[in-house]
ROGUPA-227127 format. One line per 8 residues: number of its first residue (from 1); their letters; for each residue x, y, z of C-alpha. Coordinates in Angstrom, 3 decimals. Layout:
residues N
NUM	A	X Y Z  ...
END
This chain:
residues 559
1	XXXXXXXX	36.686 -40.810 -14.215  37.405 -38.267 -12.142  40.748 -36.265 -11.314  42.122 -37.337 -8.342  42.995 -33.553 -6.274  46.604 -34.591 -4.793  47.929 -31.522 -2.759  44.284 -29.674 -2.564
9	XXXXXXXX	43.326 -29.195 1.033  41.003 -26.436 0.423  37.512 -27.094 -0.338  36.522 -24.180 -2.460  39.058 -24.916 -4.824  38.255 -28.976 -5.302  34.374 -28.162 -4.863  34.201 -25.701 -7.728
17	XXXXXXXX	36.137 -27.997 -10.117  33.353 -30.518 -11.538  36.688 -32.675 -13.184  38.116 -33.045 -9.439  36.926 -36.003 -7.289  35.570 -35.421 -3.986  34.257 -37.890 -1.036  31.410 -35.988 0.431
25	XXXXXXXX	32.583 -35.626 4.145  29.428 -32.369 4.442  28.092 -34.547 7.485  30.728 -32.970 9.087  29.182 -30.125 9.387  25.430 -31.708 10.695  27.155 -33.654 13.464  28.960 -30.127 14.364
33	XXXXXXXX	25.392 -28.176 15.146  23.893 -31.023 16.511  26.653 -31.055 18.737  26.225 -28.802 22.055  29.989 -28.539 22.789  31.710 -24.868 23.143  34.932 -26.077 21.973  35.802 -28.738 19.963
41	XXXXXXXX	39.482 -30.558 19.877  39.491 -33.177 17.123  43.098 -35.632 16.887  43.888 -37.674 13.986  46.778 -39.314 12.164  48.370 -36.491 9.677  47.094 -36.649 6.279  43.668 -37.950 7.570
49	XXXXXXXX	41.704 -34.562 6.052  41.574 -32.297 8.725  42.822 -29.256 6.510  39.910 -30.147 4.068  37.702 -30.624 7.150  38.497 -27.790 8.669  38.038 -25.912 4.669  34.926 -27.321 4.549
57	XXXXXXXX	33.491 -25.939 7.728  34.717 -22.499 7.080  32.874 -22.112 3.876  30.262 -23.032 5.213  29.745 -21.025 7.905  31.795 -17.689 6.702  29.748 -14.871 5.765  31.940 -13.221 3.255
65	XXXXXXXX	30.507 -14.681 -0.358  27.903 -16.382 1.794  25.983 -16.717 -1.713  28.763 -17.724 -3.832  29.927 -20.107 -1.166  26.433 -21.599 -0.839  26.694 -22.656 -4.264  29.870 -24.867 -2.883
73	XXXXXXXX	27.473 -26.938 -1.167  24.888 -28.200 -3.449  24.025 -31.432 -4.043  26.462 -32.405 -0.872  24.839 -34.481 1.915  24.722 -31.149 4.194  22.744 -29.697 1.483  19.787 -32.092 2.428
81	XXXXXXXX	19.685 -30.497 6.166  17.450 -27.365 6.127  18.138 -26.926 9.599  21.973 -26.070 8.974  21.281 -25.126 5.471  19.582 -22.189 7.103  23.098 -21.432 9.072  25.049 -21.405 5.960
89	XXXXXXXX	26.796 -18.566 5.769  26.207 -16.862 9.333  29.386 -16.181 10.946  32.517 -14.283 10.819  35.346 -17.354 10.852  38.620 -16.661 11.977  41.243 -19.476 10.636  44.104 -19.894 11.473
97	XXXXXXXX	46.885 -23.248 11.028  50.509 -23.634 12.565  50.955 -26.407 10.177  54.162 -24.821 8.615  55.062 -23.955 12.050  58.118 -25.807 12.399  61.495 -24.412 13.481  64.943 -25.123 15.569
105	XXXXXXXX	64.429 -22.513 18.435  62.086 -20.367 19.939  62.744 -17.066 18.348  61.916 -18.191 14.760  59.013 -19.697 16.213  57.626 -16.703 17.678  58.853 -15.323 14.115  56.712 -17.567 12.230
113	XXXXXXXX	53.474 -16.849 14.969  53.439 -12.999 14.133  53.854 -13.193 10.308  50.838 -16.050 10.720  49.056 -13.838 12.819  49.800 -10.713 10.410  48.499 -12.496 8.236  45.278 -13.623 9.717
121	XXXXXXXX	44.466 -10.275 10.437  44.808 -8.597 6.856  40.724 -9.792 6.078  39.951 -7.827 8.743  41.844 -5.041 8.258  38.853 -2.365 8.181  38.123 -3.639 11.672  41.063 -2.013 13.230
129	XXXXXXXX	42.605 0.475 10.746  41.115 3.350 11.646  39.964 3.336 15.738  42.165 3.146 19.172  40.369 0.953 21.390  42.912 -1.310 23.166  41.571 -4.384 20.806  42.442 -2.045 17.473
137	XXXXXXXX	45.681 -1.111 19.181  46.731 -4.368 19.474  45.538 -5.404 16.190  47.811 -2.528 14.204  50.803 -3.869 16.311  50.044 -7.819 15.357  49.459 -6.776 11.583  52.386 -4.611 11.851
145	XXXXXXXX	54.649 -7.492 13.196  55.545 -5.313 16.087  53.154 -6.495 18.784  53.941 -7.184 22.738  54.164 -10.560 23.825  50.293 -10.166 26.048  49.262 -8.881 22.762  50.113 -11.453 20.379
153	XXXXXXXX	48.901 -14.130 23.575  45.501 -12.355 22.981  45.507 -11.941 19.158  42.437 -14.371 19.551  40.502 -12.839 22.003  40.912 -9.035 20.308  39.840 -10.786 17.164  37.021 -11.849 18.449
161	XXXXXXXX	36.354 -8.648 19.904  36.415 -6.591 16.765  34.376 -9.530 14.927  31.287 -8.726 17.431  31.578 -5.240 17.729  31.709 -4.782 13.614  29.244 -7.777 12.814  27.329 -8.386 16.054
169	XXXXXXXX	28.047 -11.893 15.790  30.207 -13.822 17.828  33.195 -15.489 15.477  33.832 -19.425 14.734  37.258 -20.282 15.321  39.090 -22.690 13.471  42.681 -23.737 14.200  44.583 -26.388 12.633
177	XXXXXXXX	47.653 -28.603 13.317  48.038 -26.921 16.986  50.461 -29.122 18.173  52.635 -28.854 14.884  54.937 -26.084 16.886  54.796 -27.947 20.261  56.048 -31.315 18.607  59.280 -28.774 17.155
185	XXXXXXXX	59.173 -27.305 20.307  60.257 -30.942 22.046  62.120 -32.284 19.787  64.307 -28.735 19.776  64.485 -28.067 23.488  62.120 -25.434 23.421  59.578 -26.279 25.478  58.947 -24.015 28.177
193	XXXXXXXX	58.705 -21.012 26.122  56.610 -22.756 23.482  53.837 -24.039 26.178  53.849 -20.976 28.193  52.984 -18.910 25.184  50.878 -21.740 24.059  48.673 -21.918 27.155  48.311 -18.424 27.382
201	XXXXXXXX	47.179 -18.050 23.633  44.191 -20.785 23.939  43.206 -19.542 27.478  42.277 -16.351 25.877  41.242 -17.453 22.610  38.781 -20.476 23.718  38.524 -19.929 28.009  38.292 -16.667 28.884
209	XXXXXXXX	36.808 -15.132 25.785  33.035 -13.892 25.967  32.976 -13.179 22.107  33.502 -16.842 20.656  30.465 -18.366 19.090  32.141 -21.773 18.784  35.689 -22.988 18.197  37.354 -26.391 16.336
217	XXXXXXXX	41.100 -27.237 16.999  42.514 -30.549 14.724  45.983 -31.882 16.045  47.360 -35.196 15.827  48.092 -35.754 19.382  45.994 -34.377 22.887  48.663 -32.886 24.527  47.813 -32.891 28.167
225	XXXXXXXX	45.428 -30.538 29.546  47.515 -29.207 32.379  49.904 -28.544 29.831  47.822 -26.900 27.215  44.387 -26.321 28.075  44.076 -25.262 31.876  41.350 -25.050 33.366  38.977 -25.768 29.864
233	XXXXXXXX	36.092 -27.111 31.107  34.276 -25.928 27.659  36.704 -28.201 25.752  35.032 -31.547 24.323  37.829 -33.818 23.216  37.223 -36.594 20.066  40.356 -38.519 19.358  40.949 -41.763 17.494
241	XXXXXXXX	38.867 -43.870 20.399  35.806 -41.936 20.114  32.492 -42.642 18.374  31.996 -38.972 18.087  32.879 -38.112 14.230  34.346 -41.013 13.948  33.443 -41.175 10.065  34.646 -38.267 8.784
249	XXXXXXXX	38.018 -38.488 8.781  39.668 -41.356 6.442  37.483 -42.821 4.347  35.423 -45.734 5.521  34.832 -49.334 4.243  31.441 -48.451 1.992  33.076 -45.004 0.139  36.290 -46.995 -0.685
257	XXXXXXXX	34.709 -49.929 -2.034  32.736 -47.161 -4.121  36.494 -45.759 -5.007  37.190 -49.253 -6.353  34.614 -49.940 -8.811  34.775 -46.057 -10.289  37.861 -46.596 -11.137  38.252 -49.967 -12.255
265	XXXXXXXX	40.198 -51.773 -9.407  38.128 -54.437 -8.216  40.744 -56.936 -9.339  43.187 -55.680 -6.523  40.709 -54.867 -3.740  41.642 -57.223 -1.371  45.625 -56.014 -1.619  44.442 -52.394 -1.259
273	XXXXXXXX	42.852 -53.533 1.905  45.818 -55.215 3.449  48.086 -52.232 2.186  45.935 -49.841 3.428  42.831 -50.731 5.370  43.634 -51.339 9.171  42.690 -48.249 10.936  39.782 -47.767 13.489
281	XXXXXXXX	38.371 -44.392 14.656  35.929 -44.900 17.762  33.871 -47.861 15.964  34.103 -47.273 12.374  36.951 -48.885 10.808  38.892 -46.462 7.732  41.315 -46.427 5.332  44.059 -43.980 4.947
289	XXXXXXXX	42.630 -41.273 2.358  46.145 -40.187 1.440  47.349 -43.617 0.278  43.665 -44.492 -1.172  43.942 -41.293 -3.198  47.502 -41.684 -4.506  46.635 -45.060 -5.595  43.992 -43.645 -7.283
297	XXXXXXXX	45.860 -41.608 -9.075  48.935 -43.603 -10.105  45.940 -46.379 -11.773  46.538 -48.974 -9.000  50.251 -49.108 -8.228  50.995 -49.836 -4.527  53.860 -47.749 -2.577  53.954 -46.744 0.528
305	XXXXXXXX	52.273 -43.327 -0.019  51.910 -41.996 3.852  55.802 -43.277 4.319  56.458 -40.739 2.078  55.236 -38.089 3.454  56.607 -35.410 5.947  56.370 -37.125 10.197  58.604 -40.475 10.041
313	XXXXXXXX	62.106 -39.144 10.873  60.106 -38.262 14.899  59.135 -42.067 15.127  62.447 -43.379 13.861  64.429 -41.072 16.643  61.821 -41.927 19.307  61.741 -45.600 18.886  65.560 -45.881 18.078
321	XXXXXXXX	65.881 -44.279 21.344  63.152 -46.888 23.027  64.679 -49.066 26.048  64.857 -52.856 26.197  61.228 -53.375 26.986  59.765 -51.284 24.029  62.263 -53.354 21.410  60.844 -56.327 22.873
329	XXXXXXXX	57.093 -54.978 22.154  58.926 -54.150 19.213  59.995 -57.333 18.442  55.887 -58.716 18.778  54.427 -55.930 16.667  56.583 -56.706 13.763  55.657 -60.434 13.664  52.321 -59.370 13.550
337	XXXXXXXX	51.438 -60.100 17.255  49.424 -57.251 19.189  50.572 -55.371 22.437  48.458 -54.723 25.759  49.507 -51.276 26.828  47.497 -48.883 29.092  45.399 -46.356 27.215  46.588 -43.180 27.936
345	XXXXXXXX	44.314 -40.134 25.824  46.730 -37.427 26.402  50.140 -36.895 25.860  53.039 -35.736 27.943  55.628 -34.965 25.623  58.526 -35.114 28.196  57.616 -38.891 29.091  57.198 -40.492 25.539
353	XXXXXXXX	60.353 -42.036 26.184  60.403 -43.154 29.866  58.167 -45.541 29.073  56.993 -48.106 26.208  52.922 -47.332 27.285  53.989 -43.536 26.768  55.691 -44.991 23.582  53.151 -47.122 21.900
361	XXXXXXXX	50.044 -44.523 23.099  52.413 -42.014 21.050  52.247 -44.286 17.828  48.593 -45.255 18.708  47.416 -41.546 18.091  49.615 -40.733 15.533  48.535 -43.352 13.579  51.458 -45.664 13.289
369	XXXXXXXX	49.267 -48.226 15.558  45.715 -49.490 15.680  43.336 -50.544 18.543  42.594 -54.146 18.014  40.001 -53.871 21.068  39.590 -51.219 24.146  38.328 -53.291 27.660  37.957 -51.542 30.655
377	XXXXXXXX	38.619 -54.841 33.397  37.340 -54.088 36.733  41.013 -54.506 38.466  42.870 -51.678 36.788  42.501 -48.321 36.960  42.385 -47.225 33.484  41.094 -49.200 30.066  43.559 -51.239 28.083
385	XXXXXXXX	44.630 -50.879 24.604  45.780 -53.817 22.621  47.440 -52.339 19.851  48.998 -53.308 16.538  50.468 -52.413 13.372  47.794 -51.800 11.055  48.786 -52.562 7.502  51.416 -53.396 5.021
393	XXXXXXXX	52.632 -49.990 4.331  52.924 -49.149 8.270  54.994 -52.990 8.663  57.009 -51.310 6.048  57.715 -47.902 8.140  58.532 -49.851 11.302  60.924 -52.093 8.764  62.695 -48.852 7.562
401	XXXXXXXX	62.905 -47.386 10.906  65.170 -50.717 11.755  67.032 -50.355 9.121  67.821 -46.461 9.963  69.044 -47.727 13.099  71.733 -49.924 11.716  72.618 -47.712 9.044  73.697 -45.246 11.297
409	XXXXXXXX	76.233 -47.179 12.330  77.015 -48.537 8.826  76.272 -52.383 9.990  73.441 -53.080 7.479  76.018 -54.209 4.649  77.153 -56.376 7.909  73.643 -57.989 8.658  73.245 -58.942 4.821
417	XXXXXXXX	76.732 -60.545 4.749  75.951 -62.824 7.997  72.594 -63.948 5.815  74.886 -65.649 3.551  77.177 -67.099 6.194  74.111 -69.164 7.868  72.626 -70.420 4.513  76.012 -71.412 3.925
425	XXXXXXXX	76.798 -72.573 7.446  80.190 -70.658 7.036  80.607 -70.585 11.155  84.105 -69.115 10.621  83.595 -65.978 8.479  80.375 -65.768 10.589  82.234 -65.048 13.798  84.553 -62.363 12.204
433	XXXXXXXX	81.075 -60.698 10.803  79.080 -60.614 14.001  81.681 -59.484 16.021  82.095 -56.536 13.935  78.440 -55.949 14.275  78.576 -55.939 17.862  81.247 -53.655 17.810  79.254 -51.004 15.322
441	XXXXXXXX	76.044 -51.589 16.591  75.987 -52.121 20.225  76.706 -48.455 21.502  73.805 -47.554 19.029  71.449 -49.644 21.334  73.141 -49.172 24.401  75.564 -46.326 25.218  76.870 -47.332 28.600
449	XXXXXXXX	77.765 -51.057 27.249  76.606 -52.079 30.200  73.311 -53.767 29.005  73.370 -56.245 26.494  70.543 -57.205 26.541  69.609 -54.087 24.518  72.156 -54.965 21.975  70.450 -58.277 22.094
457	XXXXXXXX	67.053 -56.972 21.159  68.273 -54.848 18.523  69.788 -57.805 16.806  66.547 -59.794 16.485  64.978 -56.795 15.279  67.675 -56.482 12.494  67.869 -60.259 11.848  63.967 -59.547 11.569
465	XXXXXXXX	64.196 -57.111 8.726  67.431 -58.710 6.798  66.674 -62.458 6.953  62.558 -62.581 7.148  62.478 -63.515 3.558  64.773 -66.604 3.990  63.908 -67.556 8.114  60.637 -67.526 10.049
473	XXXXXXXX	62.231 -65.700 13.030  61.230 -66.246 16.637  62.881 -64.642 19.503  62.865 -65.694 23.181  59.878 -68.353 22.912  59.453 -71.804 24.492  60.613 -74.332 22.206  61.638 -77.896 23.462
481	XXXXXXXX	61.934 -77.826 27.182  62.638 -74.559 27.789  63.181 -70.599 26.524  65.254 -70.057 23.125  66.896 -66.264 22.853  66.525 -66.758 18.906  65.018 -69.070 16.726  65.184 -69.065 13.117
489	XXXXXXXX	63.046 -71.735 10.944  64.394 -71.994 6.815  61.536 -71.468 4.236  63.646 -73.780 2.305  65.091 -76.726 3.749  68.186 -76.477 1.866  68.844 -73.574 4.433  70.149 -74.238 7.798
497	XXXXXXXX	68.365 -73.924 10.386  69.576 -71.460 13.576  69.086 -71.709 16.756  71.182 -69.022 19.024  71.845 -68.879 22.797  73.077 -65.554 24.276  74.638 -65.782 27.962  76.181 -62.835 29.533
505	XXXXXXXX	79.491 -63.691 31.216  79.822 -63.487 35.249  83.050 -62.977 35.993  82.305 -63.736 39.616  81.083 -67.291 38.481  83.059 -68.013 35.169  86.649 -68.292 34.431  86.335 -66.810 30.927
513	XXXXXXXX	83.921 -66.230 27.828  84.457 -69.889 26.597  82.736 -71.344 29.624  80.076 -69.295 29.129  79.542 -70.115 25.661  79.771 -73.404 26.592  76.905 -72.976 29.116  75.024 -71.361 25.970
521	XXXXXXXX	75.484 -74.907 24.174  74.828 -76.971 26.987  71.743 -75.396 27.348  70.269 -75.772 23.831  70.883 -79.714 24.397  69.537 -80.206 27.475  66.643 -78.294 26.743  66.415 -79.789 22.976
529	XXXXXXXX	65.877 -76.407 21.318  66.179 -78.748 17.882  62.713 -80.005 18.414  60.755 -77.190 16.908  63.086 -77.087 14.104  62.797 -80.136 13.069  59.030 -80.791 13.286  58.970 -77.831 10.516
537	XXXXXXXX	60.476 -79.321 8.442  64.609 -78.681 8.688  66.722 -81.215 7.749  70.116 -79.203 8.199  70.263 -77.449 11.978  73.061 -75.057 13.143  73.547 -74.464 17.046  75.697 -71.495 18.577
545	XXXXXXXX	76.324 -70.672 21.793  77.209 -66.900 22.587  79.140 -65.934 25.212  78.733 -61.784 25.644  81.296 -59.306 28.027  80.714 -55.781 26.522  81.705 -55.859 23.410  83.601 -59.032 23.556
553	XXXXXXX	82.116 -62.524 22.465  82.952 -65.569 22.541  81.223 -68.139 20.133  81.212 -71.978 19.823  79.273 -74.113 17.356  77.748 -77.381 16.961  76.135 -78.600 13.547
END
């Protein structure tokens, strides 16, 4: 069997080693010519190959060791197209990725730019070492790391220059991870200066630049075109929804099933696919290549590979921060129910957060989400998205991203503690536990204290993660004769089970907390919130009713 390359993103180095394994993605490169696009923006999920994509087309098309590189390709699927066999090795490439591009404020960015850009430029040093032409002139100053701001905005477009003047070929440009520095650049409170420099940079490079041959730019998100790409009418856009090379990132169903029986795993195949199948680019449905791969290598040992990697601390902060609606959506993605949001293709970093469509479109393209179906209906203005999580190891990032939320406020020891109060029934340590949750938690989920109900949607999502293994959990659902705020079924009978009211006090209409908790339990009898419990099964049922004023509770209980 074959080594499995964790780390490698470049393609020379895994395609010259015969003891490193390597899914043949060269079609890549066939769809590319037959394509008639100028420009071509590709989004996926990170870790989805687009570094080794990216690799891939360079050596290809570079004309430095054009013979040596040739050699890369034989054998390959590309290999069996004369017609781009006979444009192997044809072009001067410029490459260039902001991957590592990530910093607090925008003067290390712009730091990191010019040593990238320096850096760039050193293979094409003899191109601008010895003249003083404007292009050359600007060249010295970039490679020099002492270039004006217009200069280093048109680093691409000089570049270019130089390439067809030396070479008389126009250059392909490859850029990867664009948005890397834009997603610092929001989360920092950069912004302005990063897109202004930003906009200016790809305007030259890819708009106004009469020496490009072709150009491809990988990001995981399509930041919006009135942000980013102005006026790019040359720019053909293929993200997660499109058919367009829709195979060649991830690996698909047919080259993972290969995967299995090389290396021996058909006894686990169907786990691998819940852990790690799930995904669907355009109409092809793929697995996550990072996670395939690492299970690969550690001889069939499941773990939540992608969760381990570099991205999850932006989805924690931005769904932590989510309002009451997107914990509800929440809520439904976690017990394996799908969302209908509008599908919105580009992204406007400064709304992810006013909304949960921005929200969940966010996740959708960064792969933390997966379309279950895309329908246009004739009544709305844009096509719909229902969305949901895609896997086991995903469930388990959303699970952990809970449990961040309550550990910032040091009240997941508290929801473990309340677990054992309700097996137990214990309803008086119970009320001294929850109402130091409240107290920890609910400024966490609502800073003004004014809105409880946000406090009230965190909860389920905690009891969600803490007590799933001992309660089916149901939140706000029709049960009996009317709507339940939380339901909670045992897995074993000898477990109670819950059913829990929440009412937020009107002073205006109630004396005092008590006789709004008691409006809590008068509600669960009249409406016979018991009944659901009991036709699964529980022979043991514990009733509260919640009374909620801020942070002060009242609660009353009837077994």
């Amino acid at each position: 069997m074959k080594k499995i390359p964790i780390g490698y993103s470049d393609f020379k180095e895994i395609a010259s080693n015969p003891e490193f394994l390597y899914v043949d993605k060269t079609d890549l490169i066939s769809e590319f010519l037959e394509d008639q696009c100028k420009v071509l923006l590709i989004t996926r999920p990170r870790r989805f190959g687009k570094t080794l994509n990216l690799s891939t087309l360079r050596y290809f098309f570079d004309q430095d060791c054009a013979l040596e590189n040739r050699k890369l390709f034989e054998g390959l699927k590309v290999s069996e197209n004369d017609r781009a066999m006979a444009l192997q090795g044809s072009r001067p490439v410029i490459n260039l990725s902001f991957k590592d591009c990530k910093t607090q404020n925008w003067p290390d960015m712009q730091s990191m730019i010019h040593g990238l850009f320096a850096k760039t430029s050193e293979a094409f040093q003899s191109y601008f070492e010895q003249g003083n032409d404007p292009s050359q002139r600007a060249l010295q100053a970039i490679f020099q790391k002492n270039a004006a701001y217009d200069e280093s905005c048109n680093f691409l477009f000089h570049l270019s220059f130089l390439c067809q003047k030396n070479t008389n070929l126009s250059p392909l440009i490859l850029i990867d991870e664009y948005d890397v520095p834009l997603q610092s650049a929001w989360a920092y409170n950069y912004w302005d200066e990063a897109i202004t420099f930003f906009r200016n940079f790809f305007s030259a490079g890819f708009k106004d630049n009469p020496y490009l041959w072709r150009g491809v730019i990988t990001g995981c998100l399509r930041v919006a075109r009135e942000s980013m790409f102005t006026g790019m009418n040359n720019l053909k856009v293929c993200g997660i929804s499109s058919t367009d090379y829709s195979n060649h990132f991830g690996f698909s169903v047919p080259e993972v099933k290969q995967l299995i029986m090389d290396y021996n795993l058909q006894a686990i195949e169907a786990k691998i696919e819940s852990w790690y199948n799930g995904y669907m680019f355009g109409e092809t449905e793929i697995y996550n290549p990072w996670s395939i791969l690492n299970l690969l290598d550690q001889k069939g040992v499941f773990h939540p590979y992608w969760m381990n990697t570099s991205g999850n601390d932006l989805v924690k902060e931005v769904l932590g921060r989510s309002g009451v609606d997107a914990k509800k959506d929440l809520e439904d993605l976690m017990t394996g129910k799908t969302i209908t949001v509008p599908l919105q293709e580009q992204v406007v970093f400064q709304e992810i957060e006013n909304s949960p469509a921005n929200l969940w479109n966010f996740l959708y393209f960064t792969g933390y989400l997966k379309a279950e179906k895309l329908e246009t209906p004739p009544t709305v203005p844009r096509a719909l998205v229902h969305l949901k999580i895609p896997n086991m190891e995903v469930a388990q990032i959303f699970e952990d991203s809970v449990k961040y939320w309550f550990e910032q406020k040091k009240s997941l020891s508290l929801l473990h503690n309340l677990k054992s109060c309700l097996q137990t029934g214990d309803t008086e340590e119970f009320s001294l536990i929850f109402q130091r949750l409240v107290l920890d938690s609910l400024s966490f989920f609502d800073t003004s204290g004014q809105e409880p109900e946000k406090f009230y949607h965190g909860l389920v999502l905690g009891l969600m993660i803490s007590f799933s293994d001992t309660w089916h959990i149901r939140s706000n659902r029709e049960s009996g004769f009317g709507r339940c705020d939380i339901l909670m079924s045992p897995k074993d009978p000898k477990h109670f089970g819950i059913i829990m009211e929440l009412k937020t006090h009107h002073p205006s209409l109630e004396p005092d907390l008590l006789t709004t908790a008691q409006r809590a339990i008068a509600q669960i009898e009249k409406r016979q919130y018991e009944q659901e419990l009991i036709s699964q099964g529980a022979t043991k049922i514990l009733k509260m009713g919640i009374g909620f004023l801020g942070k002060k509770l009242e609660i009353l209980y009837q077994k």
